[in-house]
C-alpha positions in Angstrom: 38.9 -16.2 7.9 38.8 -12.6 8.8 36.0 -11.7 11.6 32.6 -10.5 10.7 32.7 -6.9 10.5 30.4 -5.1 13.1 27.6 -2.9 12.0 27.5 0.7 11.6 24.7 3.0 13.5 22.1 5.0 11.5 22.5 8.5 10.9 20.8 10.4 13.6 21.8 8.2 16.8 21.9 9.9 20.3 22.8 7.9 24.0 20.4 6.4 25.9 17.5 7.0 23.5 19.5 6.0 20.2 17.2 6.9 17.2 13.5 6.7 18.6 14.0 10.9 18.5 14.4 11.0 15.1 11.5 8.3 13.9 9.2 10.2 16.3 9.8 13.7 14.6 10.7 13.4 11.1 10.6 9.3 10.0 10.7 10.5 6.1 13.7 12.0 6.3 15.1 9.4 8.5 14.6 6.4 6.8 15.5 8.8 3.3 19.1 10.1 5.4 19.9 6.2 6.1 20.3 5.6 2.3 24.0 7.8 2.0 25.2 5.6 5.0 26.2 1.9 4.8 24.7 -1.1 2.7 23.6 -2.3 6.6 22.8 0.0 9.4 22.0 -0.9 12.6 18.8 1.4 14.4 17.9 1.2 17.9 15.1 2.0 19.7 14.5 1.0 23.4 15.4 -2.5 23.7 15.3 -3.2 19.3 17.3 -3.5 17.4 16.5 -3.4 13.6 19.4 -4.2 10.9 18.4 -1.9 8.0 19.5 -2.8 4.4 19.6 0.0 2.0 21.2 -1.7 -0.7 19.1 -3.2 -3.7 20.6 -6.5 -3.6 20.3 -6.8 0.1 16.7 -5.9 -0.4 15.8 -8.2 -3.2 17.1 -11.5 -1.0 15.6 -10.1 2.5 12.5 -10.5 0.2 13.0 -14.0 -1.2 15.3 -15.9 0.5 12.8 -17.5 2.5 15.1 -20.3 4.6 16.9 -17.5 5.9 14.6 -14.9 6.9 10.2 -14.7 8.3 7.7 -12.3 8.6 9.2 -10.3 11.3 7.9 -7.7 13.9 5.7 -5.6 11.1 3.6 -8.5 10.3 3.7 -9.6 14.1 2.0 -6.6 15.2 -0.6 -6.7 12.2 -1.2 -10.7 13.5 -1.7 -9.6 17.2 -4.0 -7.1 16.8 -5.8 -8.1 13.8 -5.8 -12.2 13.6 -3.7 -14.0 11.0 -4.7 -12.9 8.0 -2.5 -13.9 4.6 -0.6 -10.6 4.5 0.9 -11.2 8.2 1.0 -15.5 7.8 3.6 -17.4 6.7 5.3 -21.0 5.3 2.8 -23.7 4.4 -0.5 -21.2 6.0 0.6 -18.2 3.4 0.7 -20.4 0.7 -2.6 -22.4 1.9 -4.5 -18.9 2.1 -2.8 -17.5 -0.9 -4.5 -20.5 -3.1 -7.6 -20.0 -1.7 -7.4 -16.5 -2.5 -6.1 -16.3 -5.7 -8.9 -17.1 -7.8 -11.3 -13.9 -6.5 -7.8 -11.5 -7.8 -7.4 -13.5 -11.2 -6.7 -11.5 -14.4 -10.0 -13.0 -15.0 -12.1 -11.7 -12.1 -10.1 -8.3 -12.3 -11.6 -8.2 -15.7 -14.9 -8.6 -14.3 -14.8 -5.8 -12.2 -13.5 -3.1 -15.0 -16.8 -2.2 -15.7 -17.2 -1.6 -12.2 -14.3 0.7 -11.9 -16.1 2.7 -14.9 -18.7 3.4 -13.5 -18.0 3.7 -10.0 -15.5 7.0 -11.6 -17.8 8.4 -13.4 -21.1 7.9 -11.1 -18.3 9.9 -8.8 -16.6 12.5 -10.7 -20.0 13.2 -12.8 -21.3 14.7 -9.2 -18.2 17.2 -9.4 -19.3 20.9 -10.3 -17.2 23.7 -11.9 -15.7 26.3 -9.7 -16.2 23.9 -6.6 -13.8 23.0 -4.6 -13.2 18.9 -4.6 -11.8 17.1 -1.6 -9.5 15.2 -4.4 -8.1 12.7 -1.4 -11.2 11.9 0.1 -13.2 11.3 -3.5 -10.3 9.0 -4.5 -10.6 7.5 -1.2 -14.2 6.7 -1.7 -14.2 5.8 -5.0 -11.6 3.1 -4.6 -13.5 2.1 -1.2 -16.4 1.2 -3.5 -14.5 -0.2 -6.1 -12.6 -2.7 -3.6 -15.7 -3.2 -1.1 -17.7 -4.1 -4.4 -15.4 -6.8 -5.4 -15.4 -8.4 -1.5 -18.7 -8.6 -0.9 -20.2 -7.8 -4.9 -22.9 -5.2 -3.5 -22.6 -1.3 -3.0 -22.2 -0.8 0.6 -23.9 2.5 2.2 -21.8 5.5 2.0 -21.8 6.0 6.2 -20.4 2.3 6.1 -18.1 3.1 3.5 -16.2 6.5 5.6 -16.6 4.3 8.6 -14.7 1.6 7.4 -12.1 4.1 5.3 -11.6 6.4 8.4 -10.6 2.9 10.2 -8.0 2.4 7.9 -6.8 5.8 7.9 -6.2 5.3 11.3 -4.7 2.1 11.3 -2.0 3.6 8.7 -0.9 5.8 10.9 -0.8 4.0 13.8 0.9 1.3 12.6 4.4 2.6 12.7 4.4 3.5 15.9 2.6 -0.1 17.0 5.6 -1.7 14.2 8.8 0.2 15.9 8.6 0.6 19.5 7.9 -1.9 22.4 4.6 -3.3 23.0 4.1 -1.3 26.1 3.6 1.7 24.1 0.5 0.6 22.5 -0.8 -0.9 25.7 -0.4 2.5 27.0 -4.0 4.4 27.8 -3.6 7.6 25.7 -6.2 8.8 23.3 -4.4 7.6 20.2 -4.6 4.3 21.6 -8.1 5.2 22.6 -9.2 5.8 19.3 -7.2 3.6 17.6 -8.8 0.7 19.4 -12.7 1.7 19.3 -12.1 2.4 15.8 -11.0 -1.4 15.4 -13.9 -2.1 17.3 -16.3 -0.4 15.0 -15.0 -2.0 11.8 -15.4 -5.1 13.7 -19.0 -5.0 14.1 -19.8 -3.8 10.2 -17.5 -7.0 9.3 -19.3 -9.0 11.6 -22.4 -7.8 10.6 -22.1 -8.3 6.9 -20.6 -11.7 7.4 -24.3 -12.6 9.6 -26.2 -11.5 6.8 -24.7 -13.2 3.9 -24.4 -16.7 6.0 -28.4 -15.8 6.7 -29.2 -15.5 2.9 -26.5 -17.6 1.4 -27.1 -17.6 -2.4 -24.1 -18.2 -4.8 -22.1 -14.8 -4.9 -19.3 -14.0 -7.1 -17.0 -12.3 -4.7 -14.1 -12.4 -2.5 -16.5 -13.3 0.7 -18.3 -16.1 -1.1 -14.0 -17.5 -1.4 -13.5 -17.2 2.4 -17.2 -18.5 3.1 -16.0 -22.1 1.5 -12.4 -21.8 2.3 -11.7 -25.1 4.2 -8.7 -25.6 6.6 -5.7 -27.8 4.9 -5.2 -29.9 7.9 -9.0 -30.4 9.6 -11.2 -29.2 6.5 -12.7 -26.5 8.7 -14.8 -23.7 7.5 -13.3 -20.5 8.4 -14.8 -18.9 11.6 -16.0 -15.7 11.9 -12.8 -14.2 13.2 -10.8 -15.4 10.4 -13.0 -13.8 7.9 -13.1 -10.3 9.7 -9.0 -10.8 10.1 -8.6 -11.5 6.2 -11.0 -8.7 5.3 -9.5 -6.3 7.4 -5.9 -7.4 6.0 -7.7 -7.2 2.4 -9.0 -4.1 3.0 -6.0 -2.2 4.1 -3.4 -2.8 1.6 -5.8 -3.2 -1.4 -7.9 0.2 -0.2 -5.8 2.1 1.6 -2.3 1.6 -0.6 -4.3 2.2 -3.3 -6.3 5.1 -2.8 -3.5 6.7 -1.5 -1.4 6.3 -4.5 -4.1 7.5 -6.7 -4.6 10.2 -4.7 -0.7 10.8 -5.5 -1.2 10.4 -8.7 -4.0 12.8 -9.3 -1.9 15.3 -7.2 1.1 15.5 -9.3 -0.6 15.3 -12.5 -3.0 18.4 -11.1 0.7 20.5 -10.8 1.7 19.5 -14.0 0.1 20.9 -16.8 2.6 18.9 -19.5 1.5 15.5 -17.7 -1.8 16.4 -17.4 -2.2 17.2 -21.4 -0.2 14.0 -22.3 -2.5 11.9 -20.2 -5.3 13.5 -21.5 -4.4 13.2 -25.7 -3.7 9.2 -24.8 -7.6 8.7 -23.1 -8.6 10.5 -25.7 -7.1 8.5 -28.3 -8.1 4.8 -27.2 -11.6 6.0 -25.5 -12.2 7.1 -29.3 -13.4 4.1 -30.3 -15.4 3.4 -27.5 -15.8 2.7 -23.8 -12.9 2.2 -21.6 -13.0 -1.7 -21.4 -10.5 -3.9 -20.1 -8.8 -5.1 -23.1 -8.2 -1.4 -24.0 -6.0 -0.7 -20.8 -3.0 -1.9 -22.2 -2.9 1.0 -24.9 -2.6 3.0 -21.6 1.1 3.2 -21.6 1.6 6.5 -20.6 -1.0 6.6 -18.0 0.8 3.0 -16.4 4.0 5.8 -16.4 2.5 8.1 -14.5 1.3 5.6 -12.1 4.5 3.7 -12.0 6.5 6.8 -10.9 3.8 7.5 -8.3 4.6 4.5 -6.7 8.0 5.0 -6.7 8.2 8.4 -5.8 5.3 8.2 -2.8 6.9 4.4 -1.1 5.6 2.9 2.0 8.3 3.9 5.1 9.7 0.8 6.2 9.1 -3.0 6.3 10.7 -5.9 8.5 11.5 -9.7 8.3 13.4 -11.7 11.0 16.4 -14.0 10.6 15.9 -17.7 11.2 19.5 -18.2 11.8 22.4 -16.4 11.7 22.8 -14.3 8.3 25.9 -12.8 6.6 24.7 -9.5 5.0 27.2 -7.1 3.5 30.1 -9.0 5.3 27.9 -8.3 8.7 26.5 -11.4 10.9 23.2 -10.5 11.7 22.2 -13.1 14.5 19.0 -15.5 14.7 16.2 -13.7 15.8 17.1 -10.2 14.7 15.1 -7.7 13.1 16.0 -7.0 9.6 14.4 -3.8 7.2 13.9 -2.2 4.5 12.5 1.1 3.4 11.0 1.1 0.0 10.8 5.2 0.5 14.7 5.1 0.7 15.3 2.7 -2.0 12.9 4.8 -4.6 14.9 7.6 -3.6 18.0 7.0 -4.0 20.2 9.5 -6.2 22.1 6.5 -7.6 19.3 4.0 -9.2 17.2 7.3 -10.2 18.7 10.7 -11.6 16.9 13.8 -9.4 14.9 11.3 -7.4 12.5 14.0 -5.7 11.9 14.8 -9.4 8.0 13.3 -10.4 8.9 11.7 -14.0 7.4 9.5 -15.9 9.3 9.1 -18.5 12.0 7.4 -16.4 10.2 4.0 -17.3 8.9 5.4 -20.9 10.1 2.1 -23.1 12.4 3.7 -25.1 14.3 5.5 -22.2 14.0 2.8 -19.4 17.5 2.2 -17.7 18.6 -1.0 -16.2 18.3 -1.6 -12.7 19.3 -4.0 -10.2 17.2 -6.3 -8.7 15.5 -4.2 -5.3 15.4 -1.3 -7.0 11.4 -1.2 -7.7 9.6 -3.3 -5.8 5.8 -1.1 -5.3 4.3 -4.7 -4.3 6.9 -6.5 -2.9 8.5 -9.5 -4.6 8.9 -12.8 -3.5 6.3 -15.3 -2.2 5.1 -12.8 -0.2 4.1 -10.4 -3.3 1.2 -8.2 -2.9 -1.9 -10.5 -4.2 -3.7 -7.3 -5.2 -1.3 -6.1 -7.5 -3.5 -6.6 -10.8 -6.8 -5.1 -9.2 -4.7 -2.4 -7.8 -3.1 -1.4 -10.9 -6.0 -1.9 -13.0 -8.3 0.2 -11.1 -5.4 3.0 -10.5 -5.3 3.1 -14.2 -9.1 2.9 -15.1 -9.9 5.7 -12.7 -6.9 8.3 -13.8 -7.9 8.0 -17.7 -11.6 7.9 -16.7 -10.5 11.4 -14.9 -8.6 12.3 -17.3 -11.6 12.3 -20.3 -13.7 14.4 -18.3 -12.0 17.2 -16.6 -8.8 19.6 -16.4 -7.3 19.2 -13.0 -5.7 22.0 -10.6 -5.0 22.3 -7.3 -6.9 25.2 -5.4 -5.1 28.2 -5.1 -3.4 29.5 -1.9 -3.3 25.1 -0.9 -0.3 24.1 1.1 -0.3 20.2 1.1 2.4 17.9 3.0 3.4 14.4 3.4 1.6 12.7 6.8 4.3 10.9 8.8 2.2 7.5 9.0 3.6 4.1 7.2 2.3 4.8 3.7 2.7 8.4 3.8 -0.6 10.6 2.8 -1.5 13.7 1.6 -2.4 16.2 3.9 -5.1 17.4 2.3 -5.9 17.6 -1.7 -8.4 20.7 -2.4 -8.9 20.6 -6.3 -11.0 23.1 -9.2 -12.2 21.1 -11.5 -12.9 22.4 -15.1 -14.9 20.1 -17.6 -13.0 19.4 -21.1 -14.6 21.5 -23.7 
């Protein structure tokens, strides 16, 4: 039997420092520029190593072949700074915390919370005023920080508590790359990111905290996703869940269903606001199944083109890079990848890559249209994940993604403020820079 075949080096290596230069200054293009190399690359940094796959297939099994590879370094750093809350757990206490979980983001309880979606959008949008200039990123943001905090603790929150706990996980997003990639001597380090980064933690902690002490105080039956965790019971003692555990799953909860999703609406509202022939398509199909009444839940599936436009949002604006770890040695591409290693993937690369979609920088969303969809291979889309480990949140997320964006879309023509030069952030679900929008109303 021929020997394993060693791996390649990323694009972008230099000695000594291998390719911590080029994740420092320009991690987009990085992680994009490793897609035209091999199906496995090997990128250093320091004392990592991290065996990246860029090929679908390679992808799809990192994902779910379970007996051969475990949450890795990403969800590591998420667990040692934050607890161990579903997103970073793994094995039998994943799928322990995933049941107890899964009722509170049922189709069910998602439907229950359509209404609020409504009216959270148009309680928002109905403040906008013609001629003035809207912080598009930051309403999103808010509006889908009330949407989500509603369904965790099924009350309106305060709008201080609800930038406090957003600008947290702004931060956090940003951070986390840096906290994911390099050694853990870096974020011990005493420099004001890691300054602010840690009082900011801090804060969110107490308003968790907080929240938690007044419901345990006045503990009536509630209908939300903190009334789950309040009688979740351990599977091996039949423990409540302390304090610490909540404020760990909530801050878990709260980053990948608040801040992934803002962010992608925010994406979406961005490139429909440039594109005029998006913008009126979206607008003719709310129009058409708001005709007969209210945007309910049951009516979201007429929504096709609007699920389009969200669906290419997601592709085209992917999270940076995730990692798993091999629990023995792996044979990947012909490569051995040892026990222990790192392994990634970039679902930025993978959505961008000139061979699965046709002018991939191109916003489309026709690409999925049902009578033009093209055949992929398994890894090729994955906006959630797949796997045991897929994204619990997906329904809520989608749902209220596509409840706001025809909401929007029935009351106002969208376009972005003149003389505006907005950019991609370099943090681990990329943002906008900024999103200055003039708002007309539909005549």
């Amino acid at each position: 039997m021929p020997a394993p075949a060693p791996c390649p080096p990323a694009p972008g290596q230099v000695p000594l420092l291998g390719h911590a230069p080029a994740l420092l200054r320009r991690p987009l293009s990085f992680f994009e520029a490793t897609r035209t190399a091999e199906p496995l690359v090997r990128v250093g940094f320091g004392p990592i190593r991290l065996y990246l796959a860029n090929d679908p297939a390679l992808v799809h099994r990192i994902q779910v072949d379970t007996d051969s590879f475990e949450r890795g370094r990403f969800f590591e750093r998420l667990a040692s700074n934050f607890g161990n809350p579903l997103i970073a757990s793994d094995g039998a206490e994943h799928q322990h915390q995933r049941r107890a979980l899964k009722p509170a983001f049922s189709r069910r309880s998602v439907r229950d919370h359509t209404s609020a979606i409504t009216e959270e959008t148009e309680r928002r949008i109905g403040a906008w005023r013609p001629g003035t200039v809207v912080a598009a990123d930051e309403e999103m943001s808010d509006l889908v920080a009330a949407v989500v905090l509603r369904s965790l603790f099924s009350t309106r929150l305060s709008p201080t508590t609800v930038r406090d706990i957003r600008e947290t996980l702004f931060l956090i997003a940003r951070r986390l790359l840096v906290r994911t990639v390099f050694p853990d001597i870096v974020s011990s380090l005493p420099t004001p990111g890691n300054r602010r980064f840690a009082a900011s933690v801090g804060r969110f902690h107490t308003t968790v905290d907080e929240l938690i002490r007044e419901r345990r105080a006045n503990p009536r039956p509630h209908h939300d996703i903190l009334q789950t965790l309040l009688t979740t019971r351990h599977p091996a003692t039949g423990a409540p869940l302390s304090d610490t555990e909540i404020r760990s799953e909530f801050l878990m909860l709260l980053f990948a269903a608040l801040e992934t999703t803002s962010t992608s609406l925010s994406w979406a509202v961005f490139e429909v606001a440039r594109r005029p022939d998006v913008q009126h398509r979206l607008q003719n199909e709310a129009d058409t199944v708001t005709a007969g009444g209210p945007l309910g839940y049951d009516r979201l599936k007429n929504l096709t083109y609007t699920r389009q436009v969200i669906d290419e949002t997601l592709r085209l604006h992917a999270p940076m890079l995730f990692t798993r770890r091999a629990r023995h040695d792996v044979t990947l591409a012909g490569i051995t990848v040892p026990a222990g290693s790192e392994v990634g993937y970039s679902p930025r690369a993978v959505h961008r890559d000139p061979g699965l979609y046709p002018h991939p920088a191109a916003f489309d969303p026709d690409r999925t249209a049902p009578d033009s969809a093209t055949d992929r291979p398994q890894g090729a889309y994955f906006p959630f994940g797949t796997g045991p480990h897929r994204c619990i949140g997906e329904h809520l997320a989608l749902t209220t993604m596509t409840t706001a964006l025809a909401t929007l879309a029935t009351k106002w023509n969208l376009r972005i403020a003149p003389g505006t030069r907005i950019r991609e952030t370099n943090s681990s679900l990329p943002h906008l820079s900024s999103l200055p929008l003039l708002p007309t109303p539909r005549g």
